[in-house]
N, C-alpha and C positions, 0 to 999 in steps of 0.2 A: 452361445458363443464361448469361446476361451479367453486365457486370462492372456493380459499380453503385459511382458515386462517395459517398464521404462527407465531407459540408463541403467546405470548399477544399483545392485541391491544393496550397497554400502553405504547408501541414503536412501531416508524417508521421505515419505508425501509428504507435502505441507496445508498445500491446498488444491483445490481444485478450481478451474473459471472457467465459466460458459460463454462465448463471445461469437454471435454467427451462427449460430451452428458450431461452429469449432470448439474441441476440449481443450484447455490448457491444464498443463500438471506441472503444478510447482512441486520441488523438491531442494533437498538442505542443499544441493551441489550447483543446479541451475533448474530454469523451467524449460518446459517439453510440451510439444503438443503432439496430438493425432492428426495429418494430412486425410483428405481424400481416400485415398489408397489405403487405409490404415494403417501405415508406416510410421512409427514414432522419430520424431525431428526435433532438432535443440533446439530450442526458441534466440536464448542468448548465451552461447557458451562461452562467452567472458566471465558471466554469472560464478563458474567455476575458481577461481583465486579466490573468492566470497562465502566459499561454504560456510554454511551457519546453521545451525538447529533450529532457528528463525527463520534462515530465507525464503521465499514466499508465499509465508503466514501471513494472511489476510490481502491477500494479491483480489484485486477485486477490478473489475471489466466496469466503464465508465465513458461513455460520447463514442464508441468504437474501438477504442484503446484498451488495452492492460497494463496496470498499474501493478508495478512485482516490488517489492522492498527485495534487498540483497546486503547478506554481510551484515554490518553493523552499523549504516547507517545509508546505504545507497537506497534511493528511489529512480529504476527507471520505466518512462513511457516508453509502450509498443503500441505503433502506430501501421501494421498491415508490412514491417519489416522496418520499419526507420524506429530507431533506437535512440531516445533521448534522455539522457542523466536531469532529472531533476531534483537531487536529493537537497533537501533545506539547509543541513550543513554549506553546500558551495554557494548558495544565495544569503546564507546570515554567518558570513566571517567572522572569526576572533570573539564568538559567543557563546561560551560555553553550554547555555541554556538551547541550544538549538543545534548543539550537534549529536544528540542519543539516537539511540535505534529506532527506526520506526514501527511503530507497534502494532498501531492499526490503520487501515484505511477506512472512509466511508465515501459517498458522494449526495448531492440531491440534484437538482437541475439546473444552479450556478457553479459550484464549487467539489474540487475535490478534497478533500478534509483527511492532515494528516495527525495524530497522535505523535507525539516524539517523547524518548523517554530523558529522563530528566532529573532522577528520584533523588529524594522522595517524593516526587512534583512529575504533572506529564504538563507536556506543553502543544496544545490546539495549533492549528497551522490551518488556512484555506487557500486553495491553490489554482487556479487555471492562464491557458492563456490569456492572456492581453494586449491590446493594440495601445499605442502610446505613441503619436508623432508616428503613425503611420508603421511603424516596426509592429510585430508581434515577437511576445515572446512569454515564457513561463514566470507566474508572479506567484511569491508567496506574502501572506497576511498574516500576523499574527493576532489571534482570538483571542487566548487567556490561556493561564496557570493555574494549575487545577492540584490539590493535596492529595496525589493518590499511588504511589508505588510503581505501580506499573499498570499498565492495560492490557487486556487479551483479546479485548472485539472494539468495534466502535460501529455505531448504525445510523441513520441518519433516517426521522421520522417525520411528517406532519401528524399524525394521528394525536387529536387533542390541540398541542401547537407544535410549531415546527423547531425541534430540538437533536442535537446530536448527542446519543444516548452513549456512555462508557460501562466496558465493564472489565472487573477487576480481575488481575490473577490470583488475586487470595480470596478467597472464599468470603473470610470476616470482611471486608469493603463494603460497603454499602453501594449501589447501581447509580450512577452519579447521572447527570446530565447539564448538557449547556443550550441555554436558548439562542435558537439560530435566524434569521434577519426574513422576516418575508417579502418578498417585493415582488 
């Protein structure tokens, strides 16, 4: 087969997500994916006001959904076309510790687990919906404060015990990890 372009060549890939069967292609501008047809389609072209050399780095597919960070601090859910802002910033007001970029995603089988940047400090976040008095709605948790600059992955592992592993964007860092809840 041939190559096929997506959007303009005036942005980079960022990432790539597999969901379905379907390819999603994040890019600095907004994310895209391949239909059916092989026709490349804009997933979220709002995404676009957001261009970021970050935008969706470490965009990672979770319970059916895609999870895309954008710009410098947006997270949103893509839900089969419904489009949800969940970024931490709009749930933890007037705190300056919770409004950084989001760095990385991970997920396990309760929680989607966000990295925020925070430096010299990243700040663990665990997220999904929740029912409360009968409403549902997106919760976030905060985990912990961790001494580490920045992040460039986040993974989430039982192998051994069940921990959310970090890793650095400096090389000299040491591979961190936080122990995560089993139930």
């Amino acid at each position: 087969s041939g190559a096929t372009t997506v959007g303009s060549t005036d942005y980079d890939i960022t990432e790539l997500v597999e969901e379905s069967g379907s390819i999603y292609i994040m890019k600095e501008d907004m994310p895209y994916y391949i239909n059916s047809a092989g026709t490349v389609v804009r997933l979220i072209p709002e995404h676009k006001v957001l261009t970021c050399s970050t935008s969706g780095k470490n965009a990672i597919a979770w319970e059916a959904k895609i999870y895309i960070p954008a710009g410098t601090q947006t997270l949103d859910e893509y839900d089969g076309g419904t489009i949800t802002r969940i970024s931490p910033a709009a749930f933890i007001t007037n705190s300056n510790d919770f409004d950084g970029r989001v760095q990385a995603l991970t997920a396990d089988d309760q929680y989607l687990y966000a990295v925020l940047g925070n430096s010299p400090k990243v700040e663990l976040l665990a997220g999904r919906w929740e029912s409360v008095d009968g409403i549902s709605s997106w919760r976030w948790h905060t985990l912990a404060e961790l001494t580490l600059t920045e992040a460039n992955i986040a993974y989430s592992s039982s192998i051994y015990k069940k921990r959310l592993w970090l890793g650095s964007t400096l090389a000299a860092d040491s591979l961190y990890y936080y122990p995560l809840t089993t139930i």
